[in-house]
N, C-alpha and C positions, 0 to 999 in steps of 0.2 A: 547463517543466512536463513530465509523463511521463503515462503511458498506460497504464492496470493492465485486469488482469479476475482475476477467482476463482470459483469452482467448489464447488459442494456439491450432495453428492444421490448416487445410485444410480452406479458406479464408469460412467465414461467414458474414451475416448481424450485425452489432450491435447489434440492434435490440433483437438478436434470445439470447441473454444475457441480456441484459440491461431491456430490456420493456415485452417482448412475455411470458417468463414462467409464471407459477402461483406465484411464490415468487422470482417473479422478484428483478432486485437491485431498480428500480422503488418502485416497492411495497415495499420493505424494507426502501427504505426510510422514509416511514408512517405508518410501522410495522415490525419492525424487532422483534424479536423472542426471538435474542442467543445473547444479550447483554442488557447492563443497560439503553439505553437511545432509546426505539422504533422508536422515531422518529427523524430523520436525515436531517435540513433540512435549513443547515449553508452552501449551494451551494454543488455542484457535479463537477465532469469532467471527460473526455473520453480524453486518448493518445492511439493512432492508427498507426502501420507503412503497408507503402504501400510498392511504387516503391523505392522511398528514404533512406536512412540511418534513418536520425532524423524522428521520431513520428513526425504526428499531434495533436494537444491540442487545447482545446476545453473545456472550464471552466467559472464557470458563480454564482453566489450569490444567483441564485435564487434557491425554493426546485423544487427538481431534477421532480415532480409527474407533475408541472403549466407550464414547460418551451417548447411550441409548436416546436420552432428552436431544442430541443435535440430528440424529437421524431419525427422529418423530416431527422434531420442527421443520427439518427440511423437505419432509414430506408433504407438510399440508401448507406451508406457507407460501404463496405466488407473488411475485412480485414484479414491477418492471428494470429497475434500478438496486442489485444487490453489489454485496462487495462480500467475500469469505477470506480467511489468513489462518495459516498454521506455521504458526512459531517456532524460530530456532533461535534460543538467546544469544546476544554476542557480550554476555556479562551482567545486564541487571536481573532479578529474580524474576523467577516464577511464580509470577501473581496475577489474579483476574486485573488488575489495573495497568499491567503491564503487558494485557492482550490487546492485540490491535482487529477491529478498526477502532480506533479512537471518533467521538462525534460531537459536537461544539453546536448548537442550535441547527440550523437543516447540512450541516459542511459532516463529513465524515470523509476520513484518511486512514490509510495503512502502507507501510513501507517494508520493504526489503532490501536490506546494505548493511552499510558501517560506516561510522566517520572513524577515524583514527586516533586512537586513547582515549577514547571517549572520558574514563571515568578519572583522567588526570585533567580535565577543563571542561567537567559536569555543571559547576558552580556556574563558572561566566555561562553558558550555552542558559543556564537559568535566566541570568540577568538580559537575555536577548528577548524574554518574555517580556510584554507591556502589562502593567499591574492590573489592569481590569482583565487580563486574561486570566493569569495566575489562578487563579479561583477554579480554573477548569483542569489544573496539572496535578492532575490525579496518582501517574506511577512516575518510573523512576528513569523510562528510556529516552535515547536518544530521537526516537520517529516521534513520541508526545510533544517534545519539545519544539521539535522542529517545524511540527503543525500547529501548533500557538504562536511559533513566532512569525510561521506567514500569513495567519489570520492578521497580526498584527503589521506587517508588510503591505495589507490590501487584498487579501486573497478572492473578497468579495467583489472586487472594481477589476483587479488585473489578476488573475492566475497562474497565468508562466511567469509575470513581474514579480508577481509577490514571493513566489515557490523558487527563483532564478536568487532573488535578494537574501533570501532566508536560507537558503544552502551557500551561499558567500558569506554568510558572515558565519556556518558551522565550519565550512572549509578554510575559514582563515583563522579563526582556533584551533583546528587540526593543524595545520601547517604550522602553526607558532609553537603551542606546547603538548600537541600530541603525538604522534605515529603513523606512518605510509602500511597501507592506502590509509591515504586521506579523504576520501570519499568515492565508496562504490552505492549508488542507491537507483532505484525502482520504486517507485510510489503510487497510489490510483487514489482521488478523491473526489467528491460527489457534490455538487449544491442541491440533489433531485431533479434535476432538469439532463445535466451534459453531467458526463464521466469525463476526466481531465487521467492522463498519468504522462509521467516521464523516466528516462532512461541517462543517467549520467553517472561518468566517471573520473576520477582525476587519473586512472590508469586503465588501460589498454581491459581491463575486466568489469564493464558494467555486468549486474545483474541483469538476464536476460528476458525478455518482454517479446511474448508474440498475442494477436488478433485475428479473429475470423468470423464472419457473414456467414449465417445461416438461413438461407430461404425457407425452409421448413421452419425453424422460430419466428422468421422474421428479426431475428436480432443477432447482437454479436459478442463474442467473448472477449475478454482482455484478460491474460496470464502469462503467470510466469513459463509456464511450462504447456503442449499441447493438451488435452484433453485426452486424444484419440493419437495412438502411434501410429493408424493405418491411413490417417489426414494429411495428405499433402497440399492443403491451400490454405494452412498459419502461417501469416505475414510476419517475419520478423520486423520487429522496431528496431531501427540504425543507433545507436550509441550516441547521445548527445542531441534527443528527438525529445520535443515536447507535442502530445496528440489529446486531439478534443475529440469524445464522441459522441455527436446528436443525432439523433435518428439511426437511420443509414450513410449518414454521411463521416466520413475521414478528417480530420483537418492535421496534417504533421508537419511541427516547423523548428526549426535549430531552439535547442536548451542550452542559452547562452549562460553560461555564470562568469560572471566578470569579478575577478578577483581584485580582493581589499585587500589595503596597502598594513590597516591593523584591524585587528577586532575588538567591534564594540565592547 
């Protein structure tokens, strides 16, 4: 399992997410807490949007705690809309192309889960990619895939449609020819505008996702894990929640995946 956080609201430091708290995503990458694998430390990456449409990226192999270049950049770089991920493989290499966020013109994604044997119905989970996307499946995982194929779902017109459609058809290759769990995941993606993530499981263990409003920022966090141990006002996200966030506002509604009878 892996280790996210993201960021919206009134432009901040990286930094003031990434490295600065007490249980920073830093520090979680050498202790995390609220998941099976403490240590996270299969490469990292930060997408960031400025003045621009498309995010910046910034992704690297090494663990997130030894890399001096990510704690210079997250010091001077401000932003409104960031996303950070410290990686815990669940089987493909460790490679810069297989650090997440992944980012496709202004859309940038990063996950945290598994689907189940992945690498026994790698191929088909391929062939869920539409051909004009192909061009953008850079590494070898299963969260790449899965965000190409809901670009391809719509992800531009419908978001929880697209993201709902395109975990049903990984979930019904998992159930066909892979292994239980069949889908534990946590996701966060960006058009630059709204932060979207969700929380689903096919068993009782979604990856866990909490949120918090900061008056002093003026904005709010989305991660895996608290920031701050001594924070008692992280909202946990319910299991099977899909959440928008614009501005200051909330929006959380049922992550419906309606399961197929076969897969594509």
């Amino acid at each position: 399992m892996c280790r996210w956080a993201a960021y919206l609201g009134r432009p901040i430091f990286l930094e003031d997410i990434v490295s600065r708290p007490g249980h920073s995503l830093i520090r979680q990458s050498h202790g995390a807490v609220r998941c099976q694998t403490p240590v996270n430390a299969d490469g990292f990456g930060l997408a960031w949007y400025g003045e621009r449409d498309e995010p910046g990226l910034y992704r690297d192999v090494m663990p997130a705690w030894s890399d001096p270049n990510l704690r210079s950049l997250t010091a001077t770089v401000k932003s409104h809309l960031f996303m950070a991920h410290v990686r815990a493989s669940t089987g493909t290499a460790t490679s810069r192309n297989n650090c997440h966020p992944f980012a496709v013109g202004r859309w940038s994604f990063m996950h945290n889960g598994q689907f189940g044997g992945y690498d026994t119905w790698r191929r088909a989970a391929e062939l869920l990619i539409p051909d004009a996307l192909y061009p953008h499946r850079k590494g070898a995982t299963d969260s790449e895939a899965l965000f190409l194929c809901a670009l391809g779902e719509g992800l531009e017109d419908d978001p929880r449609g697209a993201l709902a459609r395109a975990t049903a058809r990984f979930e019904a290759l998992a159930r066909q020819r892979g292994t239980a769990p069949h889908v534990r995941l946590t996701c966060a993606f960006s058009d630059g505008r709204r932060l979207y993530a969700a929380r689903y499981a096919t068993d009782d263990h979604a990856p866990t996702l909490f949120h918090r409003w900061s008056d002093s920022r003026a904005g709010r966090a989305v991660v895996s894990e608290p920031l701050e141990v001594d924070e008692a006002d992280w909202l946990e996200v319910p299991p099977g929640s899909f959440c928008v966030f614009e501005g200051d506002t909330v929006t959380i509604t049922p992550f419906v995946v309606q399961p197929l009878r076969e897969a594509a």
